[in-house]
C-alpha positions in Angstrom: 13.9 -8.2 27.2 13.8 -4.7 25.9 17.7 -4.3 26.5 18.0 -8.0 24.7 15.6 -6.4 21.8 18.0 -3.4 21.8 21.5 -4.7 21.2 19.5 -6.7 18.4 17.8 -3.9 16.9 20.7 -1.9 16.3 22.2 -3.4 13.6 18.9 -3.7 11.6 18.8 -0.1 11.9 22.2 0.0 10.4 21.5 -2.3 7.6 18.0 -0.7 6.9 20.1 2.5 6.7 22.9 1.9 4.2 20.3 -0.2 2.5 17.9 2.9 1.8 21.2 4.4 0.5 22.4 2.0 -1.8 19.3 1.6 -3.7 18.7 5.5 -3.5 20.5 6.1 -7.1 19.6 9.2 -9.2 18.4 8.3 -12.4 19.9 10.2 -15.5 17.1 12.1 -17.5 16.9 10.1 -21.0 14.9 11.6 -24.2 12.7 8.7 -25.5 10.8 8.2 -28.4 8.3 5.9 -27.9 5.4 7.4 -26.2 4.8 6.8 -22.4 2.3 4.8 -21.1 1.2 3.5 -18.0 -1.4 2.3 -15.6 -3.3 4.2 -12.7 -3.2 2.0 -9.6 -6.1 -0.1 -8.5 -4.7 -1.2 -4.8 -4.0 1.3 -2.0 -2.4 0.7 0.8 -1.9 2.4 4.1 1.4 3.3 4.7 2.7 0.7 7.1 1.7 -1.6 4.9 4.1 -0.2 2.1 6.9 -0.1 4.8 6.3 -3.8 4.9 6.3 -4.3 1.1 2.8 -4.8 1.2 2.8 -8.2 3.6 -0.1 -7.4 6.3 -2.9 -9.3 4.8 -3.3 -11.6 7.9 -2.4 -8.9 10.4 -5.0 -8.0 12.8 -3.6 -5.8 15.3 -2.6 -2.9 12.6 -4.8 -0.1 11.6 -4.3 0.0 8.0 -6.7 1.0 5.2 -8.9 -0.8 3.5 -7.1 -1.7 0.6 -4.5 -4.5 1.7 -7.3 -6.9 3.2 -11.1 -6.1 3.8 -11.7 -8.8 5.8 -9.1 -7.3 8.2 -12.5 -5.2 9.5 -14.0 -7.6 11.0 -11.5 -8.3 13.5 -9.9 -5.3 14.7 -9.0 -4.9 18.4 -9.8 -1.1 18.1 -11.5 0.0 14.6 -12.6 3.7 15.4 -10.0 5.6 13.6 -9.6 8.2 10.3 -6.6 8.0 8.8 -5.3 9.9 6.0 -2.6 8.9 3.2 -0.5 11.3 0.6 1.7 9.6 -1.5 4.3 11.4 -4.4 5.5 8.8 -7.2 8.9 10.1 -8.2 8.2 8.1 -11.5 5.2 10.0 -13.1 5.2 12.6 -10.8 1.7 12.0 -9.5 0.5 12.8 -6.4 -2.5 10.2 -4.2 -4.2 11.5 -1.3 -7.4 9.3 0.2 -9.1 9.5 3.6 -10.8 6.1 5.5 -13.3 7.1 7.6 -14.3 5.7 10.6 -16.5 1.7 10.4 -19.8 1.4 11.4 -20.6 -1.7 13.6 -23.7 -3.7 14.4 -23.1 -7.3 15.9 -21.8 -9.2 13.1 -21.9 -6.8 10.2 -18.9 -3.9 9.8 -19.2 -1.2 7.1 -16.3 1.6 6.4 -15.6 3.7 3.4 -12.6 5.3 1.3 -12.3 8.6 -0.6 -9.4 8.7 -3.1 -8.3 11.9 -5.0 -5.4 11.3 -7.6 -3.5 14.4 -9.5 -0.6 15.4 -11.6 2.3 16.6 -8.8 3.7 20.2 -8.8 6.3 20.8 -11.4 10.1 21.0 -10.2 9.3 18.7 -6.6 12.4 17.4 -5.4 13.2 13.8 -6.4 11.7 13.2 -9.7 13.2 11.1 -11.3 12.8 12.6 -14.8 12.4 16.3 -14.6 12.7 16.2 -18.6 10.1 13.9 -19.5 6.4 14.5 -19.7 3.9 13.5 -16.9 0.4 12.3 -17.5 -1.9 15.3 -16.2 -4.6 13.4 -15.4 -7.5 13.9 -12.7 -9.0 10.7 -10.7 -12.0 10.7 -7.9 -12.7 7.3 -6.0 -14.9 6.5 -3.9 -15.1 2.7 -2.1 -17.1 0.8 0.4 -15.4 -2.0 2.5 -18.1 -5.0 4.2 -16.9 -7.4 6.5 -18.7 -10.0 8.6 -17.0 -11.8 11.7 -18.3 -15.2 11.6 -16.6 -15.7 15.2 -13.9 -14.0 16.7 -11.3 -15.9 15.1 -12.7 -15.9 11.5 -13.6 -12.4 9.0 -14.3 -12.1 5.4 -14.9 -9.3 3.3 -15.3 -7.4 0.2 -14.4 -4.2 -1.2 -16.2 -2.4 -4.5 -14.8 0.4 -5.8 -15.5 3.0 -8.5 -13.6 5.3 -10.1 -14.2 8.4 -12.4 -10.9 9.9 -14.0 -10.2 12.7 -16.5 -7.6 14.7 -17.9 -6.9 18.5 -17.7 -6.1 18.9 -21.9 -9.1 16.6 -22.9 -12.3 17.1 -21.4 -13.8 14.3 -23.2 -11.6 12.0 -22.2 -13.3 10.3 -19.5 -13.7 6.6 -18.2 -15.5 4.8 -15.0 -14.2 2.0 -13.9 -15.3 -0.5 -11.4 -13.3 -3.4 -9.8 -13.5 -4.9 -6.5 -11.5 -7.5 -4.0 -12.8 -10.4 -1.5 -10.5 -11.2 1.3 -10.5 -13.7 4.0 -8.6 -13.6 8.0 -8.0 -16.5 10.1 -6.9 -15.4 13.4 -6.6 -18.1 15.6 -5.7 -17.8 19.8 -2.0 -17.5 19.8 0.5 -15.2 18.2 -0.1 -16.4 14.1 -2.8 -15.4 12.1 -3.7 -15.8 8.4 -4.9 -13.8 5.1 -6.2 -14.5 1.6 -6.9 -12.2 -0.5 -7.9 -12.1 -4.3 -7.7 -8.7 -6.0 -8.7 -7.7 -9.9 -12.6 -7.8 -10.3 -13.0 -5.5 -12.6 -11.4 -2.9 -15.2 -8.1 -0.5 -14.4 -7.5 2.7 -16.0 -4.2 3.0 -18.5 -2.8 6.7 -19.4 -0.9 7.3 -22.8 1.3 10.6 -23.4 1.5 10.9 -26.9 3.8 13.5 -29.6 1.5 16.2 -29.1 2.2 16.2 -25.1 -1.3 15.3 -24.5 -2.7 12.3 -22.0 -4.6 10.0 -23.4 -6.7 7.4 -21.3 -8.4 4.3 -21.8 -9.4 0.9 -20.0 -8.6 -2.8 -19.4 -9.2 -5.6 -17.7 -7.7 -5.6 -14.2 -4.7 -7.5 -13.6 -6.1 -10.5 -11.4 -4.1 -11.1 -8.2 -3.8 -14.2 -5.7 -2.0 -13.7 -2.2 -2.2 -15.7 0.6 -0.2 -15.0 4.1 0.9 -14.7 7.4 1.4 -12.6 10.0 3.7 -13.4 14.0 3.6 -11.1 17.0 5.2 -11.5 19.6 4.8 -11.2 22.6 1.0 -11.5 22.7 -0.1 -10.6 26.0 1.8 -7.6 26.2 2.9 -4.5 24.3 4.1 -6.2 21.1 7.7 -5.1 20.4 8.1 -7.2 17.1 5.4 -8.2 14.2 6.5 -10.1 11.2 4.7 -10.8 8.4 5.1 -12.6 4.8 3.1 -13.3 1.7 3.4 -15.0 -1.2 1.5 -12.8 -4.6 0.3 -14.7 -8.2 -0.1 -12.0 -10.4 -2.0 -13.6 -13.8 -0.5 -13.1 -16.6 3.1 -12.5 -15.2 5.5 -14.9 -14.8 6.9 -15.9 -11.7 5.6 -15.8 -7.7 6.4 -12.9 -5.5 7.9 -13.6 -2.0 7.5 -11.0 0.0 8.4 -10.6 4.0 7.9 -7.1 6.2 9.2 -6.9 9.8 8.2 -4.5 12.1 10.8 -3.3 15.6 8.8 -1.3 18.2 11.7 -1.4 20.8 9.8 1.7 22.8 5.9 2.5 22.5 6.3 5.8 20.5 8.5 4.4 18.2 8.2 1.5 14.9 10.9 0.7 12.7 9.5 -1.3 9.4 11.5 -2.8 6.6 10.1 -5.4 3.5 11.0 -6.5 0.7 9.7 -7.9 -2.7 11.1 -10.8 -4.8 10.4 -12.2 -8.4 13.2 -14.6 -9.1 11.8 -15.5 -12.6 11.7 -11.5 -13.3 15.1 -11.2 -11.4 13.3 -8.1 -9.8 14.3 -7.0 -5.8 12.1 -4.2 -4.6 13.1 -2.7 -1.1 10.9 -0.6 1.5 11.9 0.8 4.5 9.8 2.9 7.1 9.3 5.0 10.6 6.5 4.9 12.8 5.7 7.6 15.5 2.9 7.0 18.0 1.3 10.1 19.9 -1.1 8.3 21.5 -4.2 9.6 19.9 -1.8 10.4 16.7 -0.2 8.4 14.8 2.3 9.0 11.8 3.8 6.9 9.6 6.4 7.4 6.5 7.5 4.6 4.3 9.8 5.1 1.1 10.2 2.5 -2.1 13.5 3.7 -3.0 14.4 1.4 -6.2 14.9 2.7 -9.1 12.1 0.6 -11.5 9.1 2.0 -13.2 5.7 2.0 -10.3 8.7 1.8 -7.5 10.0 4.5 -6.7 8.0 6.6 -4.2 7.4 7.5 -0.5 4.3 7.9 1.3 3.0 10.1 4.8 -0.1 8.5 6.8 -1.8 10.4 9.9 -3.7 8.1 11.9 -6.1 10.0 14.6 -8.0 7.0 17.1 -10.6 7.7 18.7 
């Protein structure tokens, strides 16, 4: 079997690899004159998850964060872990760094919680994509609590609440809570197929304006509201799983169009993961690829995934540091 999953793994490996390439393109430095604007992220995932373009909503055997499904808590095979995310956007040139701490447990009931610190990146760090354009300079704390109840062992739902207080460095009066929060729901039935539904947007997001006078401006709006429902197939199920795909289908209100998206994940040795994914809008015309590497040290885990497309929000990579206990 492992010599079989070999053979066919190699050619992914290629394909992932010229892929990551091809999409890879420096992006020429343009003077604009409208003023830039943007919006600070509400979802944060852990960074298999973003190797998989975001698809593990129904998959129960991962550690990831809080962020892609709560209800995922309820139903972990192994939940005592910290793990710890940094993530650079090459875009804006900010930099995310948050820390899940370990869940508490008691019969039904599971509790965890999420610290998130959000900043303005170090000038000149390789890969920005516009080294001649302004970056918001803004400052964000977040802190979240994550509830999930297991109703069985086959069936979890939770919720996640969030609340966020962000700032910037020019304009000390410039600052904004926000709340939001997600509900989520896991089916994992015996056998190697399990299910995830999650609804996302409850609340208010925080946008960011750079206007003439170089400054950042903030302000607040409703939350993009977000449908996904998916899957998630292991195989084999009794053993050390070697391969783990997963797909979802997102709404996003307001937009036009579904996104399909599918992750796959290769383990052809214990210490080792290889992740791709991707994300489709066919009315927007939009293909987003992600690729990623997973090392397992036992006790330690690390993961790196990279969104290499050039498009506004895309372009980034991500580190994670898993430590179970």
């Amino acid at each position: 079997m492992k010599k079989l999953l070999l053979v066919c793994t190699r050619p992914l490996i290629t394909m992932i690899f010229c892929f990551t390439l091809f999409y890879l393109n420096p992006v020429v430095a343009q003077i604009q004159n409208d003023n830039i604007k943007g919006v600070l992220p509400n979802q944060i995932y852990d960074t298999r998850s973003l190797s998989m373009a975001n698809t593990t909503i129904a998959d129960v055997y991962s550690t990831p964060t809080i962020g892609i499904n709560t209800a995922l808590f309820g139903l972990f095979i192994d939940p005592s872990f910290i793990q710890f995310n940094t993530n650079h956007n090459w875009d804006n040139n900010l930099m995310q760094q948050d820390l899940t701490l370990p869940s508490l447990s008691h019969g039904l009931h599971h509790v965890t919680g999420r610290f998130v610190y959000l900043h303005k990146g170090f000038d000149n760090l390789p890969f920005t994509s516009s080294p001649s354009l302004s970056h918001p300079d803004i400052l964000m704390y977040r802190g979240e609590i994550a509830y999930a109840i297991a109703f069985n062992n086959n069936l979890s739902l939770g919720a996640l609440q969030s609340l966020s207080y962000t700032t910037t460095n020019e304009n000390e009066e410039a600052k904004y809570w926000n709340y939001f929060a997600d509900i989520g729901l896991v089916y994992a039935p015996d056998g190697p197929v399990s299910y995830g539904l999650v609804f996302r947007g409850l609340g208010n997001e925080t946008t960011y304006e750079i206007i003439e006078t170089n400054q950042t401006t903030l302000g607040s709006r409703l939350a993009t509201q977000v449908l996904e429902l998916g899957a998630t197939l292991r195989y084999p199920i009794e053993e050390r799983m070697y391969l783990s795909i997963s797909f979802a289908n997102e709404k996003r209100f307001g937009q036009e169009g579904l996104w399909y998206k599918g992750g796959i994940e290769i383990a052809p040795f214990s210490f080792i993961a290889i992740r791709s994914g991707a994300m489709v809008n066919f009315e927007q015309s939009l293909f987003i690829p992600r690729v990623g590497l997973g090392i397992n040290a036992g006790i330690l885990q690390i993961d790196y995934g990279i969104a290499p497309k050039n498009l506004t929000g895309e372009q980034f990579h991500q580190v994670g540091i898993t430590l179970q206990f």
